[in-house]
PLY file of the C-alpha trace (Angstrom):
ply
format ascii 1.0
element vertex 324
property float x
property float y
property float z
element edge 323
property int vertex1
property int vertex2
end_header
51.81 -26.74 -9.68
48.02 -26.35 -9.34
47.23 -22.57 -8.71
45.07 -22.17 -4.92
41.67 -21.67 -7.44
42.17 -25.16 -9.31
42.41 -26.83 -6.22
40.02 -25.77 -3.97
37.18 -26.09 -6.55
38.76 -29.93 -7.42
39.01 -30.70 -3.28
35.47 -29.21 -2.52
33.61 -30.96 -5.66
35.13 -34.00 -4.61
34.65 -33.83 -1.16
30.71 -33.42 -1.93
30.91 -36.46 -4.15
32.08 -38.31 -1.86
30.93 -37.62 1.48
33.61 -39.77 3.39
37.41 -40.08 2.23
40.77 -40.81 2.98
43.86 -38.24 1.44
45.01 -40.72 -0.50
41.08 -41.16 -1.84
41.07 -37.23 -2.47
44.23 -37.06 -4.10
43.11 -40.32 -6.59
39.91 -38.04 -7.43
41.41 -35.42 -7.91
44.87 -35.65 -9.20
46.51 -33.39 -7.42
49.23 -33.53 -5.34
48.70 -34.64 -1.67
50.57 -31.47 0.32
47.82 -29.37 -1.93
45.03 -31.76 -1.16
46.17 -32.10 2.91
45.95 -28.47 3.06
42.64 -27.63 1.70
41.17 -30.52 4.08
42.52 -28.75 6.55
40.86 -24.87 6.08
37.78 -27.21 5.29
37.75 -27.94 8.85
38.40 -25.14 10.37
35.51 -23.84 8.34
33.73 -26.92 9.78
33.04 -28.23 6.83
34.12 -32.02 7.84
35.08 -33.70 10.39
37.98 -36.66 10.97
36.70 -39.98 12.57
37.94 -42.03 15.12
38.46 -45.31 12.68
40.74 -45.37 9.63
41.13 -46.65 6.79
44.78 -48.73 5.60
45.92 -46.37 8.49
45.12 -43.21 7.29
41.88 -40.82 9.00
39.00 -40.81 7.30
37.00 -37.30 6.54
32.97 -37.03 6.74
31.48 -34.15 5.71
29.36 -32.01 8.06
25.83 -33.07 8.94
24.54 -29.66 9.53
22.39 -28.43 6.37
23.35 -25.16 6.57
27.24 -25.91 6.18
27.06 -28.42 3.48
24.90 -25.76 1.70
27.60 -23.51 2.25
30.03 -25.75 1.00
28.32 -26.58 -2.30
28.04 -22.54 -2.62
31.57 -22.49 -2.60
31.73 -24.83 -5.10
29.26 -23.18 -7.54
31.11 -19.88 -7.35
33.53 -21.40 -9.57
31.00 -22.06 -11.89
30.11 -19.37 -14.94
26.93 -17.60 -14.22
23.86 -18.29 -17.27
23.16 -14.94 -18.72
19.52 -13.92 -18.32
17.26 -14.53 -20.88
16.71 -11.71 -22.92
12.78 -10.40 -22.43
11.84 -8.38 -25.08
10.41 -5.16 -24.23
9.20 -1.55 -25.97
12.47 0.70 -27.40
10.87 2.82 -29.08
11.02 6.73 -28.21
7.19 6.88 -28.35
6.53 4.24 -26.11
8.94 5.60 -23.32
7.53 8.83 -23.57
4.34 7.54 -23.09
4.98 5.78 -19.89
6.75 9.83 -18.99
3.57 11.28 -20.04
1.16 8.81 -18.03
3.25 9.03 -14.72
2.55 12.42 -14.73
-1.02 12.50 -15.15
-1.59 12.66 -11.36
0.55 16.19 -11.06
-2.17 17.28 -13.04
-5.30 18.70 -13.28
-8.29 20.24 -15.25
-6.70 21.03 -18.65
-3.32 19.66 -18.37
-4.45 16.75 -17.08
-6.64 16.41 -20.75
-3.84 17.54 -22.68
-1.13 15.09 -21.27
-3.54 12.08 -21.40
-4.73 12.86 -25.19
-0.79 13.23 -25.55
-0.20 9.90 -24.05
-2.72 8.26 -26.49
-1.12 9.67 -29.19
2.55 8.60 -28.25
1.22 4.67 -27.76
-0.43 4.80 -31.35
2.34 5.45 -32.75
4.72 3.42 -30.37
2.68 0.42 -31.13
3.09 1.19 -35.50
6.94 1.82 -34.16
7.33 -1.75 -32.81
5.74 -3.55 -35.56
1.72 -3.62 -34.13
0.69 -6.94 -33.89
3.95 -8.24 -35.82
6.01 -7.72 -32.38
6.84 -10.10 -29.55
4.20 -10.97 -27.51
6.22 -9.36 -24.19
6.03 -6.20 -26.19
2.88 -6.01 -26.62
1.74 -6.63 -23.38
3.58 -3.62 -22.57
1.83 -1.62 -24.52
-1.24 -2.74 -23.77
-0.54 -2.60 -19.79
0.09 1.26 -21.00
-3.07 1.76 -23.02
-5.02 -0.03 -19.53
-3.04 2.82 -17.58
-4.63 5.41 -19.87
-8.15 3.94 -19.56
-7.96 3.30 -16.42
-6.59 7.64 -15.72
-9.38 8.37 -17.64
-11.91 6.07 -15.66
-13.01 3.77 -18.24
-13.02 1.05 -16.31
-14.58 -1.72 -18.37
-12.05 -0.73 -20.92
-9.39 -0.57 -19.03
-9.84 -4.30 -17.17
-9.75 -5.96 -20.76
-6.50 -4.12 -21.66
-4.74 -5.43 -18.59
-6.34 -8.98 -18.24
-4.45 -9.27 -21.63
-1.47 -8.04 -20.75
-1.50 -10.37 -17.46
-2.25 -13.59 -19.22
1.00 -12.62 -21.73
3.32 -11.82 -18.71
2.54 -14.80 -16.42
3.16 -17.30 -19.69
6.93 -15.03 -19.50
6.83 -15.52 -15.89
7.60 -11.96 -15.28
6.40 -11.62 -11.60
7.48 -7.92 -11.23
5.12 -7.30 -14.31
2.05 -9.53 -12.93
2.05 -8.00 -10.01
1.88 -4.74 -11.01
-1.00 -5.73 -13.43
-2.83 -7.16 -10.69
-2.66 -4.29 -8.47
-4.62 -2.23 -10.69
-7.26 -4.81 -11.30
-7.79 -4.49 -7.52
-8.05 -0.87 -8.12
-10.34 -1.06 -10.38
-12.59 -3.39 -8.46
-12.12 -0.72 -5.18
-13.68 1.81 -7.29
-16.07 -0.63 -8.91
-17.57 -0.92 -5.33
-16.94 3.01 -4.63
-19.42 3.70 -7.51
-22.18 1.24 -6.36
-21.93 2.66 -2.86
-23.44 5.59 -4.09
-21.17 7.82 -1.66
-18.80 10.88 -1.45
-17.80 10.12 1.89
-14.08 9.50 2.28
-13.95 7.15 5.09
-16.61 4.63 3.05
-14.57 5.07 -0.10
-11.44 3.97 2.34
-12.86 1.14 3.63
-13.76 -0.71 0.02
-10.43 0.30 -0.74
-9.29 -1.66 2.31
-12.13 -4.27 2.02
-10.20 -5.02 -1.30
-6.79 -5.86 0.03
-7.67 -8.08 2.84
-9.58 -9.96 0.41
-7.14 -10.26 -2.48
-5.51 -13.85 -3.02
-3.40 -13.29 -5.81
-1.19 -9.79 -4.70
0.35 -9.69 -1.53
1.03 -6.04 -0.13
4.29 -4.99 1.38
4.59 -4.41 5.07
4.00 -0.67 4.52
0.43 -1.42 2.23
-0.11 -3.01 5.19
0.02 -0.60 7.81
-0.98 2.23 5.36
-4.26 0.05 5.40
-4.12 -0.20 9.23
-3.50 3.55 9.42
-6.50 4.27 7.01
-8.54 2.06 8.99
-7.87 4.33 12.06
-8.70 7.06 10.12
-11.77 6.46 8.75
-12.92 5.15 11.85
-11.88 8.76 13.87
-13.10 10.66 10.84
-16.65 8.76 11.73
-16.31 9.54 15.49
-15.34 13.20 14.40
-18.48 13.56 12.86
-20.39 12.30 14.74
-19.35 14.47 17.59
-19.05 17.76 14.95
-23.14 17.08 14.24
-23.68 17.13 18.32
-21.95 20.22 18.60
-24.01 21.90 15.31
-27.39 20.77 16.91
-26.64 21.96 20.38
-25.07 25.30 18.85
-28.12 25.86 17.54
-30.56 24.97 20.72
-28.56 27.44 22.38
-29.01 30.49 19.54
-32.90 29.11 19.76
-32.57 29.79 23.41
-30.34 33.41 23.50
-33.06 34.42 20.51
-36.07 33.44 23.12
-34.15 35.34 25.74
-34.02 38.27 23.94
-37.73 38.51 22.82
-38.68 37.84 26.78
-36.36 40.33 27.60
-37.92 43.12 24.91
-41.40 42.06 26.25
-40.28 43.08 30.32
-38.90 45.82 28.69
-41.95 47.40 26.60
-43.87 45.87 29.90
-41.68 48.07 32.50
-42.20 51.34 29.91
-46.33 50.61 30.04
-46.58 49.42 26.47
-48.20 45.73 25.40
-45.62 43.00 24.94
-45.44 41.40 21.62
-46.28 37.87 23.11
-48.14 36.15 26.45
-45.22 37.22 28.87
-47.11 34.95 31.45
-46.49 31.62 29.08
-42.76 32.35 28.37
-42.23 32.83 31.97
-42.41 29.67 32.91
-39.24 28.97 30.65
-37.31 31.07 32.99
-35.66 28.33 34.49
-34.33 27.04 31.21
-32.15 29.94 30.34
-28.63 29.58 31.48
-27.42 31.46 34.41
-26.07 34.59 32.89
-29.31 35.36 31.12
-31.32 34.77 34.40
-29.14 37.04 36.39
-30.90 40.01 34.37
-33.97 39.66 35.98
-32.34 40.24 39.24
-31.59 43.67 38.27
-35.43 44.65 38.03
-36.81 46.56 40.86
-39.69 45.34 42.62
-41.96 47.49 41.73
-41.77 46.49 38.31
-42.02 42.63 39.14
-44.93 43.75 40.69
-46.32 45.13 37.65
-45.26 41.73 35.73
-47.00 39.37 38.20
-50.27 42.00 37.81
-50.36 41.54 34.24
-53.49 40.41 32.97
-53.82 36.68 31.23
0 1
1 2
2 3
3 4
4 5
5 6
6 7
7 8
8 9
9 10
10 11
11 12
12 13
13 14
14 15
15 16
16 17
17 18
18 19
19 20
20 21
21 22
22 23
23 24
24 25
25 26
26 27
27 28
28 29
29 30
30 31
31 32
32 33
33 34
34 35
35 36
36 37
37 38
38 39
39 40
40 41
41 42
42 43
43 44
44 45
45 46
46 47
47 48
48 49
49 50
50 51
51 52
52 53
53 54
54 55
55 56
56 57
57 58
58 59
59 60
60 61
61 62
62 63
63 64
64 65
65 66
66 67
67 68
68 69
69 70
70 71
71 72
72 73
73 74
74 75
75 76
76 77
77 78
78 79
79 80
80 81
81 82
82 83
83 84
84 85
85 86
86 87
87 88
88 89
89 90
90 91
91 92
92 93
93 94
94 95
95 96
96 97
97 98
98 99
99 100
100 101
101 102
102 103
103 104
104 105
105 106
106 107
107 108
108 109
109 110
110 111
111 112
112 113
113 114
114 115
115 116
116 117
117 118
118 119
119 120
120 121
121 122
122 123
123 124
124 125
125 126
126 127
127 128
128 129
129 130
130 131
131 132
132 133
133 134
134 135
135 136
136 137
137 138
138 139
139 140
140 141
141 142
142 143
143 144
144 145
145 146
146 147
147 148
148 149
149 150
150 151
151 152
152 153
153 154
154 155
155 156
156 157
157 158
158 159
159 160
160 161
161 162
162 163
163 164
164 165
165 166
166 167
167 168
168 169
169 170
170 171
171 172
172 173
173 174
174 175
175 176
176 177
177 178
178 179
179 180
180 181
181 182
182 183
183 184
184 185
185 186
186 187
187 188
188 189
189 190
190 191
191 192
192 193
193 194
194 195
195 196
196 197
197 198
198 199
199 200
200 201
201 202
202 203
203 204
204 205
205 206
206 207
207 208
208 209
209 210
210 211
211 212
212 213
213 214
214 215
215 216
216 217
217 218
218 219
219 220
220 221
221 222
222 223
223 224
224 225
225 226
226 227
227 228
228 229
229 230
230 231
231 232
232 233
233 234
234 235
235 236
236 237
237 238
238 239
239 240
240 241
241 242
242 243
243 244
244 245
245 246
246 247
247 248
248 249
249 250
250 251
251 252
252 253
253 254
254 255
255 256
256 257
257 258
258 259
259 260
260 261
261 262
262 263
263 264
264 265
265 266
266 267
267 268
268 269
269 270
270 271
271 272
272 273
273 274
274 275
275 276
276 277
277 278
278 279
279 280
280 281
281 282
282 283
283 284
284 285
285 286
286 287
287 288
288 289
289 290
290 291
291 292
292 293
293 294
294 295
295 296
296 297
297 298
298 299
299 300
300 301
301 302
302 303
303 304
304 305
305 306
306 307
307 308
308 309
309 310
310 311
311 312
312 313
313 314
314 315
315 316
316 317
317 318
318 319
319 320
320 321
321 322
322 323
């Protein structure tokens, strides 16, 4: 007796080489017995895979498998589970120690700064030299390689040597797409866009972060060839907020500078008017034409006009007298 395996793969893989059968038809193709072959047809529709017809054929119902795409694709999925999976090819890649403590190295470059940030990237060079003698140099696979060299690109690129660093990963690229290794590409491609975001940083001649942001972003709505995730995506968005509020920010921060210091202009002017009444009120000469400044009275704010309220007549009196 067939075990329940055998016969659903031999029912199933029939039934899809067919398309329309009787039992007996099933049971021919297959060559198994008919109770085995009735009762797979029947969890095959109650899965909905097929359907009996109204005609028949030498008296017996006729089967038609389902119309809808998405069960006949289940169906043949049911079928190819039976099937042994193809290994995946093997892609050669860097084993040596040096090489994977280069890539250790490099990823921590950003921690870093000032000296240790020297030291680990001079260490990183060193590691690839002798991960690339380790591997065989230009005696390895070609996948290899282009490892290393996306590595040595990383390095270049960390040390911003651009020009350098775009030939080391354009060569690496053209090796990975001929291996079809998307994850690689990608990842190559991303920091050719970062190179041409600061490409366009340095001719902008600027240090302002919200212009340095928007190449950055200019750069991603313009690529064709990498397509950022949903978060790149509304990290751009986000930065694009930002840049714009950081504008606004100044903008309003340079308002509040220049009428900061209108207003110390003013108190200062205040203060000297004020000295002048006073050396004025004591009989001594005031340091500058009282008569001119008094006619910018008005502009002081409120507080620094209600001093003059406090002067007694007699020595307005002496104010208005003064000569011109």
């Amino acid at each position: 007796m067939a075990e329940y395996g055998e016969v659903k793969f031999k029912v199933r893989r029939n039934a899809l080489l067919l398309r329309e059968f009787t039992i007996s038809e099933l049971v021919r193709a297959t060559g198994l017995n008919p109770e085995s072959v009735r009762t797979e047809v029947q969890r095959m529709k109650q899965e909905e895979l097929l359907f009996p017809e109204t005609e028949s054929r030498q008296r017996e119902t006729i089967y038609r498998l389902s119309d809808d795409p998405k069960k006949r694709l289940a169906l043949s999925r049911s079928v190819e589970a039976f099937y042994p999976k193809s290994p995946k090819p093997f892609m050669p890649r860097p084993t040596s120690r040096l090489y994977k403590a280069a890539v250790i190295s490099l990823n921590q470059v950003d921690k870093k700064k000032g000296k240790q940030r020297e030291e680990l990237l001079n260490q990183a060079e060193h590691q690839l030299e002798g991960a690339w003698e380790a591997e065989g140099a230009s005696r390895a696979p070609k996948l290899v390689q282009a490892h290393i060299l996306r590595e040595r690109g990383r390095l270049a690129y960390l040390r911003a040597k651009w020009e350098s660093a775009k030939e080391l990963f354009e060569l690496a690229l053209e090796i990975f797409a001929e291996g079809n290794l998307d994850g690689e590409t990608r990842l190559v491609d991303e920091y050719l866009l970062c190179i041409e975001a600061q490409h366009r940083i340095h001719i902008a001649h600027t240090s302002d972060v919200a212009t340095q942001a928007r190449c950055v972003l200019d750069i991603l709505n313009t690529a064709e060839h990498v397509s950022p995730s949903p978060l790149i995506h509304l990290l751009g968005d986000l930065t694009r907020e930002l840049s714009l509020t950081s504008k606004a920010r100044v903008a309003e921060t340079t308002l509040e500078i220049e009428t900061s210091r209108k207003i110390d202009e003013t108190h200062e002017e205040v203060k000297g008017i004020r000295e002048d009444l006073r050396r004025l009120i004591q009989g001594q000469e005031p340091q500058t034409d009282l008569s001119q400044e008094l006619f910018r009275i008005p502009e002081i704010d409120r507080q620094e006009n209600a001093t003059f309220s406090s002067i007694p007549n007699r020595d307005l009196n002496k104010v208005k007298t003064y000569p011109n």
